[in-house]
C-alpha positions as CSV (number, residue, x, y, z in Angstrom):
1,X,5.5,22.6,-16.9
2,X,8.0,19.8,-17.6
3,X,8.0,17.2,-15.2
4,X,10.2,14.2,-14.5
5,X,8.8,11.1,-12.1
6,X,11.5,8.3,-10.9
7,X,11.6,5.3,-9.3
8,X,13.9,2.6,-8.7
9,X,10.8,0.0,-8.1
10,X,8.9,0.4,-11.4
11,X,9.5,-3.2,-12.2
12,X,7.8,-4.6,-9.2
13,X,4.2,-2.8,-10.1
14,X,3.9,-2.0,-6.2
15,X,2.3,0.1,-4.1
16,X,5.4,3.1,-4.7
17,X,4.5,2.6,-8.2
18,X,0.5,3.0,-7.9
19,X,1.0,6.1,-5.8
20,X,3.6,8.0,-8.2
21,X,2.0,7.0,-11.7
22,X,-1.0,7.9,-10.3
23,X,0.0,11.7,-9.7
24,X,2.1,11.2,-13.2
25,X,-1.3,10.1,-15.0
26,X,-3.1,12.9,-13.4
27,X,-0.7,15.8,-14.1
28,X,0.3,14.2,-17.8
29,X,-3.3,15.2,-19.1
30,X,-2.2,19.1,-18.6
31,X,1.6,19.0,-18.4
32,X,4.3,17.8,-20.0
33,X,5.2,14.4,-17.9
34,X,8.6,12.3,-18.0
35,X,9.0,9.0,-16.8
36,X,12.5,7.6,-16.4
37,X,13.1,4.0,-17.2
38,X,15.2,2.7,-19.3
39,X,12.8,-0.1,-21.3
40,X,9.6,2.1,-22.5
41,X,7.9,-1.6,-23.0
42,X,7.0,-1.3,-19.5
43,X,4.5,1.3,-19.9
44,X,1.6,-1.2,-21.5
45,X,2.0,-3.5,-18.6
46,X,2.1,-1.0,-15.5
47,X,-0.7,0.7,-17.1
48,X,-2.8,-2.3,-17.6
49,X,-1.9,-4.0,-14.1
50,X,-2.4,-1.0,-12.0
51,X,-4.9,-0.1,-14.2
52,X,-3.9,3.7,-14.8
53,X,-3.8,5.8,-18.0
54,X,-0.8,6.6,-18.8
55,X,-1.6,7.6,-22.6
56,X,0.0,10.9,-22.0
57,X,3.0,10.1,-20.0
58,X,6.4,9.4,-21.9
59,X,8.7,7.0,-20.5
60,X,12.2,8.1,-21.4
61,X,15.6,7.0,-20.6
62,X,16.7,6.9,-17.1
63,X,18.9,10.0,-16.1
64,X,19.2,8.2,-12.8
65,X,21.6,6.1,-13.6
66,X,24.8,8.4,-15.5
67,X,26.8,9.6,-13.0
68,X,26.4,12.5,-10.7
69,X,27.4,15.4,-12.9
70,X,25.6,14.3,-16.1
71,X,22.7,13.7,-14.1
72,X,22.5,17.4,-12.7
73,X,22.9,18.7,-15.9
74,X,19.7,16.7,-17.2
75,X,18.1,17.8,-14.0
76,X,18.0,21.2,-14.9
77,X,15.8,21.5,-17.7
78,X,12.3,20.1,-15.4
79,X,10.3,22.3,-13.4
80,X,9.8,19.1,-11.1
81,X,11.1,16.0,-10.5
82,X,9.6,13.8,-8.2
83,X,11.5,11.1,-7.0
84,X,10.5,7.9,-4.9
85,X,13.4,7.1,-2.9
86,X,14.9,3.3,-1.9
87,X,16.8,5.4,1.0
88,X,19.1,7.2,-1.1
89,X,18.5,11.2,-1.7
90,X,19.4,11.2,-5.6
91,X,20.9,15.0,-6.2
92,X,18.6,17.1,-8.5
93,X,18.1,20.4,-9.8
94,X,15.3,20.9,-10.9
95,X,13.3,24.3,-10.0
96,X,11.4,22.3,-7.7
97,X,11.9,19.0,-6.3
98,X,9.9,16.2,-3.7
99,X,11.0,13.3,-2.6
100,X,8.8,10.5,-1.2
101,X,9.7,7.5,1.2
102,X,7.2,4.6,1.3
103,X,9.2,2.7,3.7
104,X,10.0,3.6,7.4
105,X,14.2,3.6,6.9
106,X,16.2,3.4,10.1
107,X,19.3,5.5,8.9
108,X,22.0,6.7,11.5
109,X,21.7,10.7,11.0
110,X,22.3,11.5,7.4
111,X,26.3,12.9,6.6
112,X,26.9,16.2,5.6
113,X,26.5,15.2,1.4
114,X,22.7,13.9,2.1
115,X,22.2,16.8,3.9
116,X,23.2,19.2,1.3
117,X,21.2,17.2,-1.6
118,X,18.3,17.5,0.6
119,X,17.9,20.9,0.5
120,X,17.4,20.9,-3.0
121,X,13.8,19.3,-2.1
122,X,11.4,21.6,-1.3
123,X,9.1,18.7,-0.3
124,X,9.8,15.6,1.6
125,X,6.3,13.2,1.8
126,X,5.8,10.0,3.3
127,X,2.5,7.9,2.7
128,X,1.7,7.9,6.4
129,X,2.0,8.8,10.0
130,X,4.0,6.0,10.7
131,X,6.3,6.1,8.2
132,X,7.2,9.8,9.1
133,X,7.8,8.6,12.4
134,X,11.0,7.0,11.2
135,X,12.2,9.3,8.4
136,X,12.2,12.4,10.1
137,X,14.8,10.6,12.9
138,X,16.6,9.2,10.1
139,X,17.1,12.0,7.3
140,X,16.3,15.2,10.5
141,X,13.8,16.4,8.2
142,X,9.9,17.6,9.1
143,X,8.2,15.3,6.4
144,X,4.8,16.1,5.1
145,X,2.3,12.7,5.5
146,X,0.6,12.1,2.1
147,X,-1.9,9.0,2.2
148,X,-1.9,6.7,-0.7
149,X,-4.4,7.1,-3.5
150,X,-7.3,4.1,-3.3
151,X,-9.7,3.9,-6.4
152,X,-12.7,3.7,-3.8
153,X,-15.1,4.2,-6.5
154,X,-14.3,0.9,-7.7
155,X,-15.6,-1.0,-5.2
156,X,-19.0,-1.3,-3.7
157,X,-20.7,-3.7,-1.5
158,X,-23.3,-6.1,-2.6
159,X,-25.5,-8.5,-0.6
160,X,-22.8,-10.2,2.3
161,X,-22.2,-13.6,2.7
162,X,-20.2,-15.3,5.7
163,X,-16.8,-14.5,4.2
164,X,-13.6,-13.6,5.9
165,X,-11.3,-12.4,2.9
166,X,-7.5,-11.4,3.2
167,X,-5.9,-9.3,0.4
168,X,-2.3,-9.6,0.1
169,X,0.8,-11.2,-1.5
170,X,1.7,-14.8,-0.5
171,X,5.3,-14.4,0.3
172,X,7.2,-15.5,3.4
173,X,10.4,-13.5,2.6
174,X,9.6,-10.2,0.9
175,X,9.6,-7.0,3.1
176,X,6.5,-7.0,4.8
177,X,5.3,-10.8,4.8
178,X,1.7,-11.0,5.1
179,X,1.9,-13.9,8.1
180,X,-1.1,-15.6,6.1
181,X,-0.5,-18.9,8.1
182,X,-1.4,-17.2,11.2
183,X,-4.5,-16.3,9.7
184,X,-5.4,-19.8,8.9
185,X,-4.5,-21.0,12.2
186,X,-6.6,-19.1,13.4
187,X,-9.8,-19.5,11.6
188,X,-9.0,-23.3,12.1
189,X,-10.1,-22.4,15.8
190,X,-13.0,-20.4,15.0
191,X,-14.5,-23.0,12.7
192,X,-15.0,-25.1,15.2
193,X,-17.7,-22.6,16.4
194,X,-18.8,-21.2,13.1
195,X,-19.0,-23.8,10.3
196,X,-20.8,-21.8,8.3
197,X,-18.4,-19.0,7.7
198,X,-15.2,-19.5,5.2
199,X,-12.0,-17.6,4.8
200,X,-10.8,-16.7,1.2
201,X,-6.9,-15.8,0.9
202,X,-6.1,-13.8,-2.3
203,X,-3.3,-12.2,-3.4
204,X,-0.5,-12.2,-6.1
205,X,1.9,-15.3,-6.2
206,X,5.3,-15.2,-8.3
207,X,7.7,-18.1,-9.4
208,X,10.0,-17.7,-5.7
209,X,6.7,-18.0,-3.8
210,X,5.3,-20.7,-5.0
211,X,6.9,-23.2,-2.0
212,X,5.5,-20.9,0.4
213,X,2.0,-20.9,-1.0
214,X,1.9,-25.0,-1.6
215,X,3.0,-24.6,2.3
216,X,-0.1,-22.7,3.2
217,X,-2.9,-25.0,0.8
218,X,-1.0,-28.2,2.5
219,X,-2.6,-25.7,6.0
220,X,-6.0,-25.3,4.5
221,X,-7.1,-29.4,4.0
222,X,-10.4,-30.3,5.6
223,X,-11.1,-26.5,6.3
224,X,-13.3,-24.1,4.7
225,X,-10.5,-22.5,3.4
226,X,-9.6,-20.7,-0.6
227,X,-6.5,-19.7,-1.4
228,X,-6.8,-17.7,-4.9
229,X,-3.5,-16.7,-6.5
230,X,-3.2,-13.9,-9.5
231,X,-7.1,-13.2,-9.5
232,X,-7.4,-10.5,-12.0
233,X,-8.8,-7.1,-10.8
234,X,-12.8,-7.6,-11.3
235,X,-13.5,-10.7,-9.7
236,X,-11.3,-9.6,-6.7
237,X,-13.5,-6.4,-6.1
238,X,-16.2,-9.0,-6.4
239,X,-15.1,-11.2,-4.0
240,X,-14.6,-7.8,-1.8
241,X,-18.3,-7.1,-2.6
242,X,-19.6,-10.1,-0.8
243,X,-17.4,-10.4,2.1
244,X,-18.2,-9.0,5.3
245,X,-14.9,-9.4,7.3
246,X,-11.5,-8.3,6.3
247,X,-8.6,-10.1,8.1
248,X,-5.2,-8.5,8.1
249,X,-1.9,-9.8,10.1
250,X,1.2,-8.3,8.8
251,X,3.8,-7.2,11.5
252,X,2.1,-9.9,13.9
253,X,5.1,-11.4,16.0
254,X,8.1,-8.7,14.4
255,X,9.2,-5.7,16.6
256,X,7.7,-2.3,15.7
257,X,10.1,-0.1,16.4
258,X,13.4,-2.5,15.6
259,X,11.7,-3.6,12.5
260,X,9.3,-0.8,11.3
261,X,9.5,-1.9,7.8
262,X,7.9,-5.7,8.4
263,X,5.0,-3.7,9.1
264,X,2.2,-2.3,7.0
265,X,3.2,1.0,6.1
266,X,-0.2,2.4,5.6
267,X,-2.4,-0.3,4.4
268,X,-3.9,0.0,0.9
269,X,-5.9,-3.1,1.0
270,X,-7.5,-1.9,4.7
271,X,-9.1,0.8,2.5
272,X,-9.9,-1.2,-0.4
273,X,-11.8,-3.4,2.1
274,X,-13.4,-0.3,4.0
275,X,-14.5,1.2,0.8
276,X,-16.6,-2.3,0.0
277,X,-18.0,-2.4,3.3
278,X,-16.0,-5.2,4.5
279,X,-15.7,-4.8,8.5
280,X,-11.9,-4.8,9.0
281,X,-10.5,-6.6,11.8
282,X,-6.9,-6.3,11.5
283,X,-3.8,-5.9,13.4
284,X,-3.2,-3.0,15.6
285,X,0.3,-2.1,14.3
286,X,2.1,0.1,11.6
287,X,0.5,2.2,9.0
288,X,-3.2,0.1,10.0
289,X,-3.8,2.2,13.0
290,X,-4.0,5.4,11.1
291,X,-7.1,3.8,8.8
292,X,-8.7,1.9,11.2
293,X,-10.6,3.9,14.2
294,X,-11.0,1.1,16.6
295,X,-14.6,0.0,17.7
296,X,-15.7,2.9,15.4
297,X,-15.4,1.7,11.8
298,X,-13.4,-1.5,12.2
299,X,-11.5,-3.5,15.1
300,X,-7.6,-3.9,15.6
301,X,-5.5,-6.9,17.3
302,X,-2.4,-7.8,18.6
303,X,-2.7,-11.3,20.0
304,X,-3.9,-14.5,18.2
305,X,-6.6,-15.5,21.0
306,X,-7.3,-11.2,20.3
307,X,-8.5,-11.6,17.0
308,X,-10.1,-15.2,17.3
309,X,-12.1,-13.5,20.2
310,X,-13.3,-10.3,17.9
311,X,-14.1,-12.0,15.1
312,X,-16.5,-14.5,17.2
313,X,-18.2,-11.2,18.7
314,X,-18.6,-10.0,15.7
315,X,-19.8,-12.9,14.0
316,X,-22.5,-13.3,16.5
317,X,-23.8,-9.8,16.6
318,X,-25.3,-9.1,13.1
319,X,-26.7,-5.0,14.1
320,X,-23.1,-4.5,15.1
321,X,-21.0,-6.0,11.6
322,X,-23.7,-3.6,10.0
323,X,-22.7,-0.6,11.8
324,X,-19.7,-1.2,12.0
325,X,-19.5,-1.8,8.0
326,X,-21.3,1.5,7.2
327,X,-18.6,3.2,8.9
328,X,-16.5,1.5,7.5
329,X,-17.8,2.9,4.0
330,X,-17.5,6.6,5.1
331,X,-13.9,6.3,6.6
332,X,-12.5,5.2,3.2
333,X,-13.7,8.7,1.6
334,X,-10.7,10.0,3.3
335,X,-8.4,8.0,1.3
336,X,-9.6,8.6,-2.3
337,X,-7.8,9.7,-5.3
338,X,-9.3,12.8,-5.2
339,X,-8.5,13.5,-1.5
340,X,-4.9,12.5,-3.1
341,X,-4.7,15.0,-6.0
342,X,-5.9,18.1,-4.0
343,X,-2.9,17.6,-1.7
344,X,-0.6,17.2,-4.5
345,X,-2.0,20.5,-5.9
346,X,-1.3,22.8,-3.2
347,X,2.5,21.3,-3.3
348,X,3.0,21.7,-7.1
349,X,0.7,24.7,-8.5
């Protein structure tokens, strides 16, 4: 088979791009696999920072961006063409076509030209629940939920220490802000109770975010607080391996149904956390509340004096955390790569 993968993202090495290269990486080792972007130097990078093979996967120029007719033409010669769309339904066609939304768009109903590019797609995917919530309304289409691939094997839990960790990027303007100064009010509160515990906030910090994150280390001062930016990839999955509660607020304050997309979509780093037995406690909102059983194999939120309350409990009930943390484990088998690839198998073969 020749196959074509395409998204407008690639640059940003994001979640989109993790979930699509992964499927490209996987079907490049038997297939014949496209990728189209313009600058093939990005292949090195991607493959390092998401850390996914993509020895066998070409990068070739972008047919996406010639005009529509050119573009069909091109088209034509793959079997499939997967295509992660930024709200736009690209026309292609290929023999067989699927398009995925990682975002929950709020479109008014789509006009008569979307409609007819759509049914060149055999498959329309979204990468959860939540997501399809919104995309079916907006594009009247019956969307198949696909969850995210999670390297789960990855991680693994070693002794705990009295850690709260939060994953995410430190950004008060992108998409789906992260709301880590809520976070750090909070544990300001529950210090006063639990001076032995410490929060840790990680996550990936570029030139426009630096104000923010001075803002949130100026937060931090004379609290047991860490704020580690652009960790690489083994001492974070350390870090995850010693922590035994995983804080997450994004959406906290924003309107769910108004403003789907400031919410977690699904929740990536949930799993991650899950998978290293770190007992999530995160917000009950979005994407999270598909992971996250609550009571069962983790705890959810909606209220500040909510999650300072939970966290205390759990803090103060040791048999619980390490319930609550096996459980955790298991859930995250759900949300493996493998899990992942069999899905994508019965769409494709």
């Amino acid at each position: 088979m020749k196959i074509g993968f395409w998204s407008p993202y690639l640059d940003t090495f994001g979640g989109g791009e993790r979930y699509i290269l992964t499927l490209a990486s996987y079907l490049s080792k038997k297939e014949e696999v496209h990728v189209f972007w313009d600058d093939p130097a990005i292949k090195a990078p991607l493959s390092r920072f998401l850390k996914i093979d993509l020895t066998h996967a070409k990068f070739i120029e972008n047919i996406f961006k010639e005009n529509t007719y050119k573009k069909a033409l091109k088209t034509l010669e793959y079997d499939l063409i997967f295509v992660l769309s930024d709200g736009s339904v690209p026309l292609t066609l290929a023999k067989k076509n699927i398009l995925h939304f990682q975002v929950p768009f709020i479109f008014p109903k789509p006009s008569r030209i979307t409609k007819l590019k759509l049914k060149k797609y055999q498959h329309v995917i979204t990468n959860s629940y939540f997501t399809k919530s919104f995309i079916d309304k907006s594009f009247n289409v019956d969307s198949q939920v696909i969850y995210p691939p999670v390297d789960i094997k990855s991680f693994y839990s070693a002794k705990k220490e009295n850690i709260i960790l939060s994953v995410g990027r430190f950004s008060a303007n992108q998409l789906h802000p992260k709301k880590q100064e809520v976070l750090i009010e909070v544990f300001k509160e529950l210090y006063k109770n639990h001076k032995d515990w410490k929060l840790i906030l990680i996550g990936q910090a570029k030139k426009d975010d630096q104000k923010y994150l001075r803002k949130l280390k100026k937060l931090t001062s004379g609290f047991a607080i860490k704020i580690l930016d652009n960790l690489d990839q083994k001492k974070l999955r350390e870090i995850y391996s010693k922590a035994s509660i995983y804080w997450h607020a994004t959406g906290f304050g924003e309107d769910e149904i108004k403003s789907p997309h400031r919410m977690e979509h699904f929740g990536i780093s949930t799993v991650e956390a899950s998978a290293a037995g770190v007992v999530p406690v995160v917000i009950g909102m979005g994407g999270q509340r598909e992971i996250i059983e609550d009571k069962k194999n983790g705890l959810l939120w909606r209220t500040k004096s909510q999650l300072l309350y939970e966290t205390s409990a759990l803090i103060e009930d040791k048999n619980r955390l390490q319930k609550l943390s096996e459980n955790a484990i298991k859930n995250s088998g759900k949300f493996s790569q493998e899990v992942f690839i069999k899905e994508y198998e019965k769409i494709i073969y």
